[in-house]
N, C-alpha and C positions, 0 to 999 in steps of 0.2 A: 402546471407548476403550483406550490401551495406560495402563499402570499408568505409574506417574512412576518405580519401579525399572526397566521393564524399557526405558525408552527412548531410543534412543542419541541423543547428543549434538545437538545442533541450537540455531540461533541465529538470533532474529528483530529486527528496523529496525521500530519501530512511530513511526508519525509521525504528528503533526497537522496537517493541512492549513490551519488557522485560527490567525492571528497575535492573537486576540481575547482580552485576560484574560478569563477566565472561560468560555470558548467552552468549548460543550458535549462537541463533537470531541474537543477534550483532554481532558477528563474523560474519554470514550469512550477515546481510546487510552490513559489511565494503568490502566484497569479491561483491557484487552486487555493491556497488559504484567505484570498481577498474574498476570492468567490462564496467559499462558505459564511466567510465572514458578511457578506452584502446581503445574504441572501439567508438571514436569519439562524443560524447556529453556529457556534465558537468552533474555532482550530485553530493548532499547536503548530508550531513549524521544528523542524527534529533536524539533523542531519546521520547519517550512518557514522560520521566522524566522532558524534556525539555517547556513539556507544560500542568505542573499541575495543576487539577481544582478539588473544592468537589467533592462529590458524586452530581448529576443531582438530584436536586428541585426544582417543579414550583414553590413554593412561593417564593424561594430566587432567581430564575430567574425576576420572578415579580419586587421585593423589590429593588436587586439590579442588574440584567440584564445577561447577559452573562460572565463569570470570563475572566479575562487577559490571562490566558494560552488556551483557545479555540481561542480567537480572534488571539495571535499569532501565533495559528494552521492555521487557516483561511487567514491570512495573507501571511505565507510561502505558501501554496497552488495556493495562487492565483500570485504565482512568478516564477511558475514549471507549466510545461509539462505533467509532468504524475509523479504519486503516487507510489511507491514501499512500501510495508510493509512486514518486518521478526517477526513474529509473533510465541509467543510459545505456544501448548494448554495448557491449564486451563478444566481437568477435561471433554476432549471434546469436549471443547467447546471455548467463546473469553475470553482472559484475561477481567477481569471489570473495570480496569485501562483504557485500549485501548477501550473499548465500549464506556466506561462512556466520554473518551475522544470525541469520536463522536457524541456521543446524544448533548453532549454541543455544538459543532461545528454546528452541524445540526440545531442550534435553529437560526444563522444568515442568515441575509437575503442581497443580497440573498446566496441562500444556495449552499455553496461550492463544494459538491461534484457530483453536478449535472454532467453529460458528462466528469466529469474526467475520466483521463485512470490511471489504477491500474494494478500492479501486485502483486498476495500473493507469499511469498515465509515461510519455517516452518525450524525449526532443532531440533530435540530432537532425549535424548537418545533411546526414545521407536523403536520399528521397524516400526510403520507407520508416524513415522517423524512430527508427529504434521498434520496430511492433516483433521483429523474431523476438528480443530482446524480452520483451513482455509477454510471447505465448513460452517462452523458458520459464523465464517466471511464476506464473501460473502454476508450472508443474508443483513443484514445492507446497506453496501454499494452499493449492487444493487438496494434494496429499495431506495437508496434516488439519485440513478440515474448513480452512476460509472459505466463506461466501464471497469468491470473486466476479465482482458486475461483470454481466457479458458483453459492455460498451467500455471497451479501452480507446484511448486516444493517444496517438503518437502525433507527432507535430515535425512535418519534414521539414528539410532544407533552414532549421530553425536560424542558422546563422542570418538569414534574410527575412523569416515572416517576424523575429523576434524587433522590436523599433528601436528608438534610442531610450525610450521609459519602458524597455522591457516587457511592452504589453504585446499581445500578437497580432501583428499591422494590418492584414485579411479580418475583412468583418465578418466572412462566412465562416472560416476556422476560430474566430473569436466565440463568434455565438452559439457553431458547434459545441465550443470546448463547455462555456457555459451552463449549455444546456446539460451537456452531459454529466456536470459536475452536479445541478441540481436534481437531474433524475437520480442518481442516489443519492442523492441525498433525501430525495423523499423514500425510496427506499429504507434507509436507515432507520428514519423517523418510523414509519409503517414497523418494521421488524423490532424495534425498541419498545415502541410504545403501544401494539396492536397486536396482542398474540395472534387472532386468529388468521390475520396476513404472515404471522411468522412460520405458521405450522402449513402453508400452502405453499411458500416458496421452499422449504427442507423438504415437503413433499413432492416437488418441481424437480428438483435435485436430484431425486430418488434416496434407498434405503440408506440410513446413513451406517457410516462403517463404524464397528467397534472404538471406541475410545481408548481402550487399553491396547487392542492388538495393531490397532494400523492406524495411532493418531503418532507415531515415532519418526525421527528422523533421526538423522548420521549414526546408525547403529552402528557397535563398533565390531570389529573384524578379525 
């Protein structure tokens, strides 16, 4: 792990995916924004609430364009480092709030989430922590081009490991999570500020796809 003196500058968009008082997710991303926070680089705490748009229509994309809350999605993104989302499952599968929020995003150009760096994180009460929930997820945003860490973290039975200050009361999922939060974040740091690690991991990845023909989402029909 790099020491919090020696690490350059870097800035992360931690967001909740859950419009829920009290939703777990949130908890989960304000404990992810501490983390970055402790451990030498700034983050932003967002909520999906924060950047409300209809349901995705091409005609009313046509008529009237992109809504204000994708563009100010689009905008904080393009002010950050890298992408954190706490994300709750929906049935298995992405909330349609937080989809519907990226189908819209995805229609600017150019398109935002090309090469960005992402981490999923989940919390629910069930025992597999919301992780379908987050390989859904995935689908999306590796389509349209993020670098998503191959170390997600779901947090089961959160209603119990979460304590009455909201931290996670297991010291071995505690320091899981932390770790996992600062291995990318050294990641980050490495792909921001180190080309030559940047063109090793996009080569890891393999060929990258066209940016005009298969960086698109919610094409219309």
């Amino acid at each position: 792990m790099n020491s919090t003196t020696d690490r350059r500058p870097t800035s992360f968009l931690v967001m909740t995916g859950s419009r829920r008082a009290g939703s777990y997710n949130t908890k989960l991303a304000r404990l992810a924004v501490q983390a970055v926070d402790a451990n030498g680089a700034s983050a932003a705490f967002v909520s999906v609430r924060d950047f409300e748009v209809p349901d995705y229509d091409g005609d009313a994309e046509r008529t009237d364009g992109v809504p204000p809350g994708a563009r100010r999605f689009r905008d904080r993104l393009h002010t950050v480092d890298a992408l954190v989302i706490a994300s709750p499952e929906y049935n298995a599968s992405v909330p349609g709030v937080l989809k519907n929020l990226i189908d819209w995003t995805s229609r600017l150009r150019p398109q935002p989430f090309n090469e960005l760096q992402a981490l999923l994180l989940s919390a629910s009460p069930s025992m597999v922590g919301g992780n379908r929930g987050l390989w859904a997820l995935r689908v999306p945003l590796e389509h349209l081009g993020a670098r998503v860490y191959p170390d997600m973290f779901s947090l089961a039975a959160a209603h119990t490991q979460l304590d009455a200050d909201d931290r996670i009361a297991d010291e071995t999922l505690r320091t899981r999570f932390e770790t996992n939060i600062v291995n990318f974040m050294n990641l980050v740091e490495a792909t921001t500020h180190y080309p030559c690690v940047k063109k090793a991991w996009v080569e890891y990845l393999g060929e990258r796809p066209d940016p005009v023909f298969d960086r698109t989402q919610a094409e219309t029909s």
